[in-house]
C-alpha positions in Angstrom: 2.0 -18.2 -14.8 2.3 -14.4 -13.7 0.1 -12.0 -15.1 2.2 -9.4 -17.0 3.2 -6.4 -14.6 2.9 -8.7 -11.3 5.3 -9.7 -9.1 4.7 -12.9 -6.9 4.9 -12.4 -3.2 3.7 -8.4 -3.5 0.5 -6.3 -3.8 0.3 -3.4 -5.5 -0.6 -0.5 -3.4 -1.8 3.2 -4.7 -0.7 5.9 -2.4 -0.6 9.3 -1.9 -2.8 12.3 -1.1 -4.5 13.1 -4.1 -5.5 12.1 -7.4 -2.4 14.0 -9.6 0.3 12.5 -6.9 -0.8 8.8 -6.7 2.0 5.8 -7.3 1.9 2.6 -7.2 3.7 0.9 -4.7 4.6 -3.2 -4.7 4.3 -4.1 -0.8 5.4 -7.8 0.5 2.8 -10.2 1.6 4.4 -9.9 5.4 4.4 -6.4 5.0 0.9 -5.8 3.9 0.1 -7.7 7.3 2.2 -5.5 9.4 -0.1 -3.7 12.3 1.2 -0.5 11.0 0.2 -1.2 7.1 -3.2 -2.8 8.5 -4.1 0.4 10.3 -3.4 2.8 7.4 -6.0 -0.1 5.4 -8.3 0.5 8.1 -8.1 4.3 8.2 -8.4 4.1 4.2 -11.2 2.1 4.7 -13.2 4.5 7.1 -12.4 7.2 4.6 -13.2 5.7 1.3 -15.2 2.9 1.9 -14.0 -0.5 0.4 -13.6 -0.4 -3.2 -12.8 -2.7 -5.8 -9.6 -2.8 -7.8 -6.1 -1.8 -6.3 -5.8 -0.9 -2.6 -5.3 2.7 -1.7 -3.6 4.3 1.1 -4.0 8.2 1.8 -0.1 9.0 2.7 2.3 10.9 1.0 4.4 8.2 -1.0 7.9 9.3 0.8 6.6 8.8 4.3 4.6 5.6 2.8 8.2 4.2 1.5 9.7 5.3 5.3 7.2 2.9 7.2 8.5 0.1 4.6 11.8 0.8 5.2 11.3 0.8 8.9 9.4 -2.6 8.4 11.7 -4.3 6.7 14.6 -3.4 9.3 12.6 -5.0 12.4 
């Protein structure tokens, strides 16, 4: 059984730049592995630290939903 507001085969991703501008994007499983997505991870990582609860990426949310796009195409 899914947990209300999950969606199997995604991850829930916070991005943006700032607190006010954060939303929540669902990201594939292959996505999320991606080299691209694992390097924004990493560069979150080395910024933030590694915290609990949702994974956050520090990228504007329009440029985030480009590198999907692009991911999804190859």
């Amino acid at each position: 059984m899914e947990e209300a507001g999950c969606r199997r085969g995604y991850v829930p991703v916070l991005v943006g730049t700032g607190k006010g501008d954060l939303e929540k994007i669902w990201v594939t499983i292959k996505a999320i592995q991606h080299l691209t997505i694992v390097e924004l991870l990493e560069k979150s990582a080395n910024e933030f630290g590694y915290q609990n609860g949702l994974l956050k990426i520090p990228c504007e949310a329009h440029k985030f939903k480009t590198i999907l796009l692009n991911i999804s195409k190859k």
